[in-house]
N, C-alpha and C positions, 0 to 999 in steps of 0.2 A: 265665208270669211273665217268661221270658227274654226273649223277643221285646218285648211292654210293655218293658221295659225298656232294652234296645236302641232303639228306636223314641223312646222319650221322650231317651235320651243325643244322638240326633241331632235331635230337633228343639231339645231347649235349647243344641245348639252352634251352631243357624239360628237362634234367636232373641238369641242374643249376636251373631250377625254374622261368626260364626268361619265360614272356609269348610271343607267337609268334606273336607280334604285329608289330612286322617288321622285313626286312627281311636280312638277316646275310647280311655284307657288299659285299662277292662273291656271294650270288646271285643276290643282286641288279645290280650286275656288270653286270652280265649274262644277265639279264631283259635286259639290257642299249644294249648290245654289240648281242645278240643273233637275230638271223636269224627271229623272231617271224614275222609272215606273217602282213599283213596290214590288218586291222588298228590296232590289237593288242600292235607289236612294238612299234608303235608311243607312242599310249595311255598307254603304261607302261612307256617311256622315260619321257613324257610330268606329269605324275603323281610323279613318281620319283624326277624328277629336278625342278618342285616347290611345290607340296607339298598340291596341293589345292585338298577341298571334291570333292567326285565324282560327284555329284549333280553340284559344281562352272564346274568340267572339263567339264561336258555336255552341259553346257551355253556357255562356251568360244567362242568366235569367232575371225577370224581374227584381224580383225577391234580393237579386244583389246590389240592387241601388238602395243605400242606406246614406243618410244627411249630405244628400249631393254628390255623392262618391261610388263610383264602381268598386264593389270591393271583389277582386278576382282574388278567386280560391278554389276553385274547379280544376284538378288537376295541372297544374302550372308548372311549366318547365324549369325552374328550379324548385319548385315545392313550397314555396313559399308565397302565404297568403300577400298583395300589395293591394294598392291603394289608391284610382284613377279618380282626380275629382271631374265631375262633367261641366261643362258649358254650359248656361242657363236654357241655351236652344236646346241640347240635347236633352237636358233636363226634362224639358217642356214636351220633346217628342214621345219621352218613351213612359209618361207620368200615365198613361192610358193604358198602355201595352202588358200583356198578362203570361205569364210562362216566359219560354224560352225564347229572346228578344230575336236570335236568326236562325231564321228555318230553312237556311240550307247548310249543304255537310264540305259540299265540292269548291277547293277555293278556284278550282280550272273552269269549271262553269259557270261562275259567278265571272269570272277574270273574261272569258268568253262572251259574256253576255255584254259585261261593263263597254270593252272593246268595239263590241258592235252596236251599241245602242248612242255612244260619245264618240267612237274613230280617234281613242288615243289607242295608236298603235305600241305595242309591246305592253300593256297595262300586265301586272299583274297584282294579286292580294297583296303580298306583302310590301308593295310600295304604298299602304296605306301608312303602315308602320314605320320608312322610313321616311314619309313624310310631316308626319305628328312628330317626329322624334327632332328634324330638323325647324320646324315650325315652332317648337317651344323653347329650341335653343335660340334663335331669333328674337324671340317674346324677354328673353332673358332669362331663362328658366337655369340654376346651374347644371354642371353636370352630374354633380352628385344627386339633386334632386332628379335629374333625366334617366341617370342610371335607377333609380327606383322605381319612377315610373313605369318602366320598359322591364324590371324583373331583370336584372341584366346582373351576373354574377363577379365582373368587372368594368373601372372608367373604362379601360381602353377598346370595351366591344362599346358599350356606348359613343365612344368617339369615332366609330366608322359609320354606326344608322347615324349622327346630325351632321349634316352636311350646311352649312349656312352658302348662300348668294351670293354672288359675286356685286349686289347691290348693298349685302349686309356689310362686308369687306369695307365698300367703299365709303358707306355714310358712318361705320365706326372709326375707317382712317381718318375721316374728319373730324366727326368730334373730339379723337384724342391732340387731332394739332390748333384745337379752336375754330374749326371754320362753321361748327354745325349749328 
């Protein structure tokens, strides 16, 4: 059933024409919550729930979590130190964890692994990125705060990583005419 299912979430986002640049909000979920073995798990939770290149997640180290907040500053694509705050879960995973949070370097082998261990076909790393990105503009996140997030040197690259639902669409159509 999970697989059917998966499989169907990504043909009906090809046959709307959406590109699969991130990944349906249930399988993000699945990524978060699934058995995926170590370091897998982690590094889809940790990609996920803030949103940084794979390149920033392979520099990450402990040491970078300070009062709740990833602070990436390890060579970052615009050079510019920012500022991810974490989820209490992530919080809570990586409060143990010593050195460098992902020990691997390959995001095609990771992306290869992820693929084969969940059968969400076409996975790769950086739809972790534009799933956190889409995920917080749902939450309500602005975009100007989104663009920060993400290190992003303009809104209008930010506005192509969030992609909001077609469920989001329809329950803000409503609440702006009163029905919600």
């Amino acid at each position: 059933m999970c697989n059917a299912y998966r499989a169907a979430g990504m043909r009906a986002n090809r046959e709307r024409g959406v590109r699969a640049n991130l990944l349906h909000h249930a399988f993000a979920c699945q990524l978060l919550v699934m058995s995926l073995p170590e370091p897998y798990g982690f590094i889809a939770r940790l990609g996920i729930g803030t949103g940084l290149r794979w390149g920033e997640l392979t520099r990450v180290q402990s040491t970078d979590i300070q009062d709740g907040q990833l602070v990436v500053q390890h060579k970052t694509k615009s050079g510019k130190v920012r500022r991810v705050r974490l989820s209490r879960e992530l919080l809570q995973e990586v409060r143990f964890r010593v050195g460098k949070l992902v020990p691997l370097n390959d995001p095609s082998g990771f992306a290869r692994q992820v693929r084969r261990l969940t059968g969400i076909e076409g996975f790769h790393a950086h739809q972790m990125r534009h799933t956190f990105a889409s995920q917080m503009l749902e939450r309500g996140v602005s975009l100007a705060a989104l663009q920060s997030m993400l290190g992003h040197s303009s809104v209008t690259v930010t506005e192509r990583y969030a992609r909001i639902s077609d469920e989001m669409v329809r329950s803000e159509f409503s609440r702006a005419i009163g029905e919600a």
